[in-house]
C-alpha positions in Angstrom: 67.1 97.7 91.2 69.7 100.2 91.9 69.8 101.7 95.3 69.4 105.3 95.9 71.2 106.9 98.5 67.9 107.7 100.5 67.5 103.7 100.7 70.5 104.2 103.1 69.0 106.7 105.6 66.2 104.5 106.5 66.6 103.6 110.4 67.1 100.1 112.0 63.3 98.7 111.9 61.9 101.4 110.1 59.4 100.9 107.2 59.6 102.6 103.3 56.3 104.1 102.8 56.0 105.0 98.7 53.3 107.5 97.8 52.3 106.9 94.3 49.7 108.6 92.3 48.5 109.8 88.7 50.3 113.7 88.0 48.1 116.4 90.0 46.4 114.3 92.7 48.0 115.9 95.8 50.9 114.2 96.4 53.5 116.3 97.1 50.8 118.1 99.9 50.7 114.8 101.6 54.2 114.3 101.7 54.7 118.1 103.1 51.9 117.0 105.9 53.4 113.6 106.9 57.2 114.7 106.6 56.4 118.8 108.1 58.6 119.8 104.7 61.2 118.4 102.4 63.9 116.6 103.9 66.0 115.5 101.0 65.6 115.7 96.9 68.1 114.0 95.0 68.8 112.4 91.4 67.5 108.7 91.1 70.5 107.2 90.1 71.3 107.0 86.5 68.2 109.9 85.8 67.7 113.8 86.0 64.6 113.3 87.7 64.3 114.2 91.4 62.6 112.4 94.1 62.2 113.5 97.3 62.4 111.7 100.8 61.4 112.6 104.2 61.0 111.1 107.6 57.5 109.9 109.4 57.6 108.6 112.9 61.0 106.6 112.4 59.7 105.3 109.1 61.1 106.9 105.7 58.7 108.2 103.0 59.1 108.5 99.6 57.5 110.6 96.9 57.4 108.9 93.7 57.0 111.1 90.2 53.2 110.7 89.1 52.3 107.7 86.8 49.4 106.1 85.5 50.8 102.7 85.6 54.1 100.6 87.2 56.0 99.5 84.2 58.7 100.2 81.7 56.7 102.7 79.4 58.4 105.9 80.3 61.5 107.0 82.5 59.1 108.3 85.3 57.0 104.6 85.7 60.4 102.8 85.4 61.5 104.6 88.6 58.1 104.3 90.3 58.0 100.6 89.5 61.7 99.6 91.4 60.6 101.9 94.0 57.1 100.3 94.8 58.8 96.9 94.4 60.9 98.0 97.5 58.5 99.3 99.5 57.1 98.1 102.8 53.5 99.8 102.1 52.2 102.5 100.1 49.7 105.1 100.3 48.1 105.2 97.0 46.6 109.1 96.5 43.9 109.0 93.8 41.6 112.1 92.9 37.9 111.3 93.4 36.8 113.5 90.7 38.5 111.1 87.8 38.2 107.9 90.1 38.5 105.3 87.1 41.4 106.2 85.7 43.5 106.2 88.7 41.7 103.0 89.9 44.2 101.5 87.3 47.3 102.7 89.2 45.5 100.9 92.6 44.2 97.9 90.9 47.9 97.3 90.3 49.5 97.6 93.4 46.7 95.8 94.6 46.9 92.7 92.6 51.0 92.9 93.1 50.5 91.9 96.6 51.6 95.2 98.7 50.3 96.3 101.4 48.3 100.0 101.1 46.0 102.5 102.3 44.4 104.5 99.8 44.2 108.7 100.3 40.9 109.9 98.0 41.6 113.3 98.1 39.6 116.2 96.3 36.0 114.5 97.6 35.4 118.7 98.0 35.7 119.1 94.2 33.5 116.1 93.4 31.2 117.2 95.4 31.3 120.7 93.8 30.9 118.3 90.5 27.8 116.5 91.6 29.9 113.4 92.1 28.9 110.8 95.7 30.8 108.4 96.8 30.4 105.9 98.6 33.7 105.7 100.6 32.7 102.1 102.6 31.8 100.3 99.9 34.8 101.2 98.3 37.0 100.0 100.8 35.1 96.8 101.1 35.8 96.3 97.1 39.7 97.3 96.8 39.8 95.4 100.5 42.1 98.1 101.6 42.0 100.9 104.0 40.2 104.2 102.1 40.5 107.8 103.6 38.4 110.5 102.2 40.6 114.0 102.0 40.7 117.2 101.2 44.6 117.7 101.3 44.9 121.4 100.4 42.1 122.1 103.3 43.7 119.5 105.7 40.7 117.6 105.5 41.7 113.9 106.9 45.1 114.2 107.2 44.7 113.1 111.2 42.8 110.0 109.9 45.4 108.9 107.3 48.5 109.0 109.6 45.8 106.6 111.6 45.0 104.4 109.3 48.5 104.3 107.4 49.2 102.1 109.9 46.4 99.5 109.4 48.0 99.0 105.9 47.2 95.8 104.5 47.5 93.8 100.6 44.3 94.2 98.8 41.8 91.8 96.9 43.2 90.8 93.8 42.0 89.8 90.8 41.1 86.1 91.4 41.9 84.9 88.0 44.8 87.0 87.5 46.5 85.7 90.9 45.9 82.2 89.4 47.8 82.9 86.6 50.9 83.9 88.8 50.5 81.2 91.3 50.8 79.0 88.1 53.9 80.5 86.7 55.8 78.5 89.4 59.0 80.8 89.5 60.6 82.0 93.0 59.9 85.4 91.7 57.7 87.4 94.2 54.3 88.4 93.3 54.9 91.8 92.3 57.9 90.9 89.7 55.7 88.0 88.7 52.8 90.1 87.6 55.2 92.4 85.8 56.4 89.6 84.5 53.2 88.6 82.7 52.8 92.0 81.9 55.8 91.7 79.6 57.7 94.8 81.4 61.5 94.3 79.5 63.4 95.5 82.4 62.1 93.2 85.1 61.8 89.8 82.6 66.0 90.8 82.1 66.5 91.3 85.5 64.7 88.3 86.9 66.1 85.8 83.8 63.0 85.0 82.6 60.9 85.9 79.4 58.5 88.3 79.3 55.4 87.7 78.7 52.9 88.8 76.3 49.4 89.0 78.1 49.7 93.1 78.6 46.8 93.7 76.8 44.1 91.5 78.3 45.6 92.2 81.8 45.4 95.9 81.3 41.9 95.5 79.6 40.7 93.8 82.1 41.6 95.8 85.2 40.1 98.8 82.8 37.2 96.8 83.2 37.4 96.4 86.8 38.1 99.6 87.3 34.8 100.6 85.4 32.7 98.4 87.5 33.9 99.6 90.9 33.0 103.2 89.9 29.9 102.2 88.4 28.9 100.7 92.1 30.4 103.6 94.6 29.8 107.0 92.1 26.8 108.2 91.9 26.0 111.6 89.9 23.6 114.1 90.4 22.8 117.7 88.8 24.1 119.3 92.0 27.4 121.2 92.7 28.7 122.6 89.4 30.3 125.9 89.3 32.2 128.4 87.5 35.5 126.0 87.5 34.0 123.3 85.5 32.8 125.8 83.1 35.7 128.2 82.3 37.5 124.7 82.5 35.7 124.0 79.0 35.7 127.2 77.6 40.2 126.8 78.1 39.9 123.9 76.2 38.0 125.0 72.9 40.2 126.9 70.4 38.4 129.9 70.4 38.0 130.8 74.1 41.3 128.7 75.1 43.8 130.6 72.8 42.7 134.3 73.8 42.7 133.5 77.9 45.8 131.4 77.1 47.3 134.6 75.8 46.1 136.7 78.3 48.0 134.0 80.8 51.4 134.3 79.2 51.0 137.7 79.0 50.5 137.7 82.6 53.4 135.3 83.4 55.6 137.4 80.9 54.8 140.3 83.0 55.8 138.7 85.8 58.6 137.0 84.9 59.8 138.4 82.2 59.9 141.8 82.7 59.0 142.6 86.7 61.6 139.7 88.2 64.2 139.8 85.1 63.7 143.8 84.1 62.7 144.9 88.1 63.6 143.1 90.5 66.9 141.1 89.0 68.7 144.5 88.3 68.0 145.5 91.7 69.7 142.3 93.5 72.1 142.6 91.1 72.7 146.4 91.6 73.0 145.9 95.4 75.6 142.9 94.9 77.8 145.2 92.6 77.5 148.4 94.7 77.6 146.8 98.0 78.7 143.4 98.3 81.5 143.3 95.9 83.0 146.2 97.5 82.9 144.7 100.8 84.4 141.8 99.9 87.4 143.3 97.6 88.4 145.3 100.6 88.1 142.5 103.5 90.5 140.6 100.8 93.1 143.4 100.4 94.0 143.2 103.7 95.4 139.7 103.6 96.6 139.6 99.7 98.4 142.0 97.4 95.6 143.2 95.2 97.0 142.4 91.9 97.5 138.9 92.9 97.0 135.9 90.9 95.0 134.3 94.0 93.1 137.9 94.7 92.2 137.8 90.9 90.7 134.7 91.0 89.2 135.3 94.4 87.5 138.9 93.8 88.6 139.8 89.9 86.1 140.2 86.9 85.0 136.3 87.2 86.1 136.6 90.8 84.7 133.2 92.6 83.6 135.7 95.9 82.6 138.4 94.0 81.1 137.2 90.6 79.7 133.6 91.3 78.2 134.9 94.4 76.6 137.9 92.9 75.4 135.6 89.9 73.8 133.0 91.9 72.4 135.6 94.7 71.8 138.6 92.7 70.5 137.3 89.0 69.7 133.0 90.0 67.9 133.2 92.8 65.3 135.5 92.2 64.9 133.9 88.9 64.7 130.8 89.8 62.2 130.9 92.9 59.7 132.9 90.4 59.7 130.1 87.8 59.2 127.6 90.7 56.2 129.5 92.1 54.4 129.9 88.6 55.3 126.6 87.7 53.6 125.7 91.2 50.5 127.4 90.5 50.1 126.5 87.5 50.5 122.8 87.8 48.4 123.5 91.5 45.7 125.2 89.2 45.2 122.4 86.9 45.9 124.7 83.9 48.9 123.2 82.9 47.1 120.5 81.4 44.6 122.5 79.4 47.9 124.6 77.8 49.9 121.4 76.8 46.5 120.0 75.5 46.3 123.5 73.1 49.6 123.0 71.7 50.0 119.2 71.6 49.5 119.3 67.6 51.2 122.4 66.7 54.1 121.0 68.5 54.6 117.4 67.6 56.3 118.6 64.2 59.2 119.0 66.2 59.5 116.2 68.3 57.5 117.7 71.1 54.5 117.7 72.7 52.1 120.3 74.3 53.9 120.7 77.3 56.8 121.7 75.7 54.9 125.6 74.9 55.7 126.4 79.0 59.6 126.2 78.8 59.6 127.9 75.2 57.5 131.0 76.1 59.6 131.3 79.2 62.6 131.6 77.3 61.8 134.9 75.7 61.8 136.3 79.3 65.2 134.3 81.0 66.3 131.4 78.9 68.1 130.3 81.7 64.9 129.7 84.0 63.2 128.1 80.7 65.8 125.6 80.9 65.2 124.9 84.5 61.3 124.9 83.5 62.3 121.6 81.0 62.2 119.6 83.7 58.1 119.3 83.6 58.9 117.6 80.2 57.8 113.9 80.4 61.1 112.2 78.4 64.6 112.2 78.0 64.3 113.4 74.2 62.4 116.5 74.4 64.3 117.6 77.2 67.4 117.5 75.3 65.2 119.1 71.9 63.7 121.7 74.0 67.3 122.6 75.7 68.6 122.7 72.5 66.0 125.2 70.8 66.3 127.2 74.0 70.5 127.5 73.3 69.8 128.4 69.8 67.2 130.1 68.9 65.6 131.6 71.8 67.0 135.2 72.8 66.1 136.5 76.7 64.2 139.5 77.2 67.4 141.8 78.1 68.7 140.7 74.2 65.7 141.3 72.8 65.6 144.8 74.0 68.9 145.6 73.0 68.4 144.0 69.3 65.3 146.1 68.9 67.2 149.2 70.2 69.8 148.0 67.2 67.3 147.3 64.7 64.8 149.7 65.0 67.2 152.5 64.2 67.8 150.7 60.5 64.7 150.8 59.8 61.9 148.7 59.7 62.6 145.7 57.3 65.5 144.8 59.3 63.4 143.8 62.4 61.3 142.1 60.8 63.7 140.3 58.6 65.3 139.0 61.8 61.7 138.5 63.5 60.9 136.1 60.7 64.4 134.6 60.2 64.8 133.4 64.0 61.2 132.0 63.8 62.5 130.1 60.7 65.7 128.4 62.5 63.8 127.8 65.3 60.6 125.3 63.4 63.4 124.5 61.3 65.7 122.8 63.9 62.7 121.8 65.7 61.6 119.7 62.4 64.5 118.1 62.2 65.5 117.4 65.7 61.9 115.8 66.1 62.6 113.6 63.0 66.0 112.7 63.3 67.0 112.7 66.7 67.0 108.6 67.9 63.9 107.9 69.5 60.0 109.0 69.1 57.9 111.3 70.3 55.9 110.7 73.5 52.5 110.9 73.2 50.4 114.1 75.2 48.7 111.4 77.9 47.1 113.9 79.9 44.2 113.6 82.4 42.2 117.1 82.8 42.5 118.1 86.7 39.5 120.2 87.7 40.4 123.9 87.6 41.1 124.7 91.8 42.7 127.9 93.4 46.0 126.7 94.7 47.1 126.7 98.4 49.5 129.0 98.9 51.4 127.8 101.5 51.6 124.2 99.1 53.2 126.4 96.4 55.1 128.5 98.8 56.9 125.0 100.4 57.1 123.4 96.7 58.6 126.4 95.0 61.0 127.5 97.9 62.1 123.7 98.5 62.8 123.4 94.8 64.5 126.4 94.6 66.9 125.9 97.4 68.0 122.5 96.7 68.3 123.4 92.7 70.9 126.4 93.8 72.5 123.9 96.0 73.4 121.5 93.0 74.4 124.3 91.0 76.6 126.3 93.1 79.3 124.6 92.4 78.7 124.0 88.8 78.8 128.0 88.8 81.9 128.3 90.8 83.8 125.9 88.3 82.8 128.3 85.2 83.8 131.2 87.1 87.5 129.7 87.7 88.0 128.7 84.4 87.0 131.9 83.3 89.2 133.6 86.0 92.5 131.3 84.7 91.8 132.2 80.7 91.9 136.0 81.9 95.0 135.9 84.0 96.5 133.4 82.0 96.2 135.9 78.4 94.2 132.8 77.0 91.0 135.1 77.2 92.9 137.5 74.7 94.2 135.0 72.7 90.2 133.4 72.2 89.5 137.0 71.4 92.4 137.0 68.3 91.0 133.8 67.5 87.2 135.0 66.4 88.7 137.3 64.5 89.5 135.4 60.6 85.5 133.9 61.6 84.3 137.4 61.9 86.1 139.1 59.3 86.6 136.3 56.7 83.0 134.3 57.3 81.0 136.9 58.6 82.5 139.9 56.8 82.6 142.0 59.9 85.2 144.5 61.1 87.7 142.4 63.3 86.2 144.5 66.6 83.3 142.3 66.1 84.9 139.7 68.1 84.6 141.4 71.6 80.9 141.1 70.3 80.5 137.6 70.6 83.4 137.0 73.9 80.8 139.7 75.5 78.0 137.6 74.6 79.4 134.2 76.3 79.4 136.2 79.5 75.9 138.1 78.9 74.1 138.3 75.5 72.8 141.7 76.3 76.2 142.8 76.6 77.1 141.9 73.2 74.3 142.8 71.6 75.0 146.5 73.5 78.4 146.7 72.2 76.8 147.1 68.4 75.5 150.4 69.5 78.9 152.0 69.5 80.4 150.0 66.7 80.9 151.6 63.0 78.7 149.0 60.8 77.2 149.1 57.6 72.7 148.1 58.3 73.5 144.8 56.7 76.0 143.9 59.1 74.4 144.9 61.7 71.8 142.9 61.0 74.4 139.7 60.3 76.0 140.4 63.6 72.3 139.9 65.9 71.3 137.1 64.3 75.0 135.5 64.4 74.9 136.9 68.0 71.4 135.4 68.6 72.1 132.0 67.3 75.3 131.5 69.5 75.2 129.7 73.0 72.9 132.1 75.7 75.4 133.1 78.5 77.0 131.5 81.3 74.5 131.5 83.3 72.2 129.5 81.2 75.6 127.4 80.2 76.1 126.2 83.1 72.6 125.0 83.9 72.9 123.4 80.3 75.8 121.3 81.7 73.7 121.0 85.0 70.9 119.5 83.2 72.2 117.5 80.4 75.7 116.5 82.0 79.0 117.9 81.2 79.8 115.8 78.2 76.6 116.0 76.5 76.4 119.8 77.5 79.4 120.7 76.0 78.2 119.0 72.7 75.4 121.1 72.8 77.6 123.7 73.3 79.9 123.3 70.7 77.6 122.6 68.2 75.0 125.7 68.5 78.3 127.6 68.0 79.1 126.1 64.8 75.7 125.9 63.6 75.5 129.9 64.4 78.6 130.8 62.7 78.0 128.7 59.6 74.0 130.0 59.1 75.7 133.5 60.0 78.4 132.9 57.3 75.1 132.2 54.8 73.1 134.7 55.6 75.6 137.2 54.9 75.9 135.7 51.8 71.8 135.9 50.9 71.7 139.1 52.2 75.0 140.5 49.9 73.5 138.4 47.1 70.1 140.4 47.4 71.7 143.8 48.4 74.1 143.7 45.1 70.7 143.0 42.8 68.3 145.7 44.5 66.4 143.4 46.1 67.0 143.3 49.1 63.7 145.0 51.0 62.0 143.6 48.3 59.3 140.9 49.6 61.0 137.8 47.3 63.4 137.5 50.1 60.7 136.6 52.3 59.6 134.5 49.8 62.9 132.7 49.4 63.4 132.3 53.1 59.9 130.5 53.8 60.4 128.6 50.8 63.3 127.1 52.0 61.9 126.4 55.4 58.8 125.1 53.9 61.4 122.6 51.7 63.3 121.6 54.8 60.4 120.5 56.7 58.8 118.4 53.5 62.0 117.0 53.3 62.4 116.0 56.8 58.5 114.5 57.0 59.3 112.5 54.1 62.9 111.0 55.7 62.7 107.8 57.7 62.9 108.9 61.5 65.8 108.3 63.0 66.1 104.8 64.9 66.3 104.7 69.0 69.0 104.1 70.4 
């Protein structure tokens, strides 16, 4: 197991306490409530997932990202597993309203020898759902310390610092332990069990072959599971409310798809158009007005103002002025409203019920239901939808769902500014582009989903019961998040914002402006001023899109120039989170291939359009028809390749 560099911090004597659960039992609440707040989030080593890690009473504790099983399966349980197999004791948080299935998870840890107290949090909601438990005899049958809580009420939290401490293995499964006892390696128990289990990583790691009882172990504890809920759970009639009704009515098509709706429109709203239309121009405003000024003055006074050095300090991609304006003024407010609906919606136990909606819609492109948040998101701030990509489950759709963000998916800001553009043409050519983008973007999705190495990851979700969140849970999650995400992308920001500083004093900035212009003129058939266009955009889509206003163009290329515009890489901003999330070489891949992909379908849509304009046709609804027709022939085509192999 690689080391982390938490697994350093942990004092002489001190013990590594792992809090595992399924996704959406609480965990992150108990962690606030043993640790007071977040101490450190970092990178597992080798992953983009965080993990965060706090101190207890000398002892370190460890958060681990919510699984429903230790083993190889996903990147997520492959981190949980080396994590537990380190750990001194855990506390294993299950949710008392869907008791069986996270029995699996305990029944695990239990039968791999370590010691634990188990936190059964949200015993208010299964009371609510007519659900009694009987908390002592389930103790007596895991043969662990249990704790009944009520985390987001602080409901037993005094009780399971107590207890945490009376930690102890549980009772295995009798046969099962037989089984490992009989192995007769020097493995411990834990990697032993995995072992039979036929987890790949540990057999390698250990020397040994895996084995290939997985299914009748995990059948088995399924059964054991069933007959432990079975003796504590009882149900009665009692206790159900509105949440367990409008829970259902989110789920069925056609109740779920209008309040789903009425949600995004909500979070647009908020997002969207109060924080990036409202509240973003303001911070931004005050930067610009105020804080700019200062600084460019304070400056002057110790360096000649049309120094190289003052340039680069305070210039038009000064590193005081405009990296300090981007990430105050336009990131921060961004990013701490994505956290906080992010928050409440994963607090809610909504999330669930929206990736659930979508799941089909979006496995043609490699994708699953979860995938709809980050999407949406990007039609307000595509650079806070890339951020939101983290809830994403695997590697792959990450990197698919990055990638239709950085092509297809223009901000809210661009989206005004190509309406503005549009709408004066007239009518067909907003809606040509409407339906053109939508076209590249399943398109691209299709083909990413079937060609991109790997598979898509099945929607394994687990229906949380509908709860109000506790706001000063989402308050600590969001703002924690959001201060150690600016942290790791300061300088990430700072490094774009030199580079573009050296191009401009340099004359290379000119000289990439001289060099768009054969693709505009010759591919494009644009005037040659149609390069500022796209070096504007690099910096700010909007702003490219806003220099078409005062430019002298035919409606046709007009039209060619938004979607070229459109399809290019968003703006530096969202660039540099691209590198941020995907790495610098992979990022710059990205990069350089949306740009070719949006010059060369700009290049051919001029070409359709021409081709229609010269025969009369062009408003005409065949080139519509043509358009869907070829998308509908790309994704047959793609469906009926093999998929691409993983890697």
């Amino acid at each position: 197991m690689e080391n982390s560099k938490t697994e350093a911090k942990i004092p002489a004597g001190g013990k590594k306490i792992v809090l595992v659960g399924n996704p959406n039992v609480g965990k992150s609440v108990f962690f606030n409530a043993l640790t007071g707040l977040y101490v450190d989030v970092s990178n597992y080593p080798g992953t983009t997932l965080d993990m965060a890690c706090g101190r207890y009473n000398g002892d370190v504790v460890i958060d681990t990202p919510g699984v429903y099983g230790v083993s190889s399966f996903s990147e997520e349980e492959g981190i949980t597993r080396d994590i537990v197999l380190a750990a001194d004791l855990v506390v294993n948080v299950i949710d008392a309203v869907h008791l069986e299935r996270d029995l699996f998870l305990t029944l695990q840890v239990i039968d791999m020898g370590i010691p634990m107290v188990v936190a059964l949090n949200m015993v208010d909601e299964a009371a609510r759902e007519g659900l009694k438990i009987n908390v002592d005899l389930l103790e007596k049958l895991l043969g662990v310390p249990v704790v009944s809580t009520a985390v987001v009420h602080n409901v037993g939290i005094e009780e399971l610092k107590e207890r945490i401490r009376f930690a102890r293995p549980g009772q295995p499964d009798d046969q099962l332990l037989k089984k490992i006892e009989n192995t007769g390696t020097s493995l411990s128990r834990a990697e032993a069990l995995l072992v039979l289990e036929g987890d790949p990583v540990v057999s390698e790691r250990c020397g040994v072959k895996p084995g290939i009882e997985r299914e009748q172990i995990y059948r088995a504890r399924l059964d054991r599971a069933s007959r432990i809920v079975n003796l504590v759970v009882q149900e009665t009639d009692s206790g159900k409310d509105f949440a367990s009704r409008l829970g259902r009515l989110m789920l069925r098509p056609s109740t779920g798809f209008p309040l789903l709706l009425l949600t995004l429109w909500v979070i647009y709203e908020l997002v969207g158009v109060f924080l990036a239309q409202v509240i973003v121009p303001v911070t931004e405003e005050f930067m610009i007005e105020y804080y700019e000024p200062v600084i460019g003055s304070l400056l002057d006074t110790f360096l000649p103002p049309d120094s190289v050095i003052n340039n680069l300090l305070t210039g038009r991609f000064g590193l005081l002025t405009f990296t300090v304006t981007y990430m105050v003024g336009l990131l921060l407010p961004l990013v701490l409203g994505i956290f906080l609906v992010l928050s409440v919606l994963e607090d809610s136990g909504y999330l669930p019920r929206i990736a659930t909606l979508f799941d089909r819609a979006l496995s043609f492109m490699g994708l699953n239901g979860q995938a709809i948040i980050p999407l949406i998101l990007g039609f307000g701030c595509v650079t806070m939808s890339i951020i939101s990509t983290r809830m994403l489950r695997t590697d792959r759709e990450r990197r698919i769902a990055i990638f239709l963000l950085a092509l297809g998916v223009p901000c809210s800001a661009q989206m005004a500014m190509i309406m503005a553009v549009l709408a004066a043409q007239g009518g067909f050519y907003l809606l040509f582009y409407l339906c053109f983008m939508f076209c590249i973007l399943v398109a691209t999705g299709t083909l990413l989903g079937r060609f991109l190495p790997g598979q898509a990851s099945p929607l394994l979700l687990e229906l949380p019961p509908l709860r109000l969140p506790g706001p000063q849970n989402v308050w600590k999650k969001a703002w924690s998040k959001s201060y150690h995400f600016m942290k790791e992308a300061f300088p990430l920001f700072a490094g774009g914002a030199l580079l573009l500083g050296i191009l401009e004093v340099t004359g290379l900035l000119q000289d990439l402006r001289e060099f768009f212009v054969p693709i505009t003129v010759a591919l494009l058939h644009l005037p040659a001023e149609t390069a500022d266009i796209f070096i504007m955009g690099l910096i700010r889509k909007e702003f490219g899109a806003a220099s078409v206003l005062v430019l002298q163009m035919l409606p046709l290329q007009k039209l060619v120039a938004m979607i070229t515009l459109s399809l290019t890489v968003p703006c530096i901003a969202s660039t540099m989170l691209i590198l941020k999330e995907r790495g610098w070489r992979e990022g710059l891949l990205i990069w350089l291939v949306v740009c070719t992909l949006a010059f060369l379908i700009g290049g051919l849509v001029t070409r359709l359009l021409e081709f229609f304009s010269t025969s009369g046709s062009l408003q005409s609804p065949l080139l519509f028809g043509v358009m869907f027709l070829i998308l509908a022939v790309t994704i047959v085509l793609a469906r009926l390749s093999p998929p691409g192999k993983a890697l």
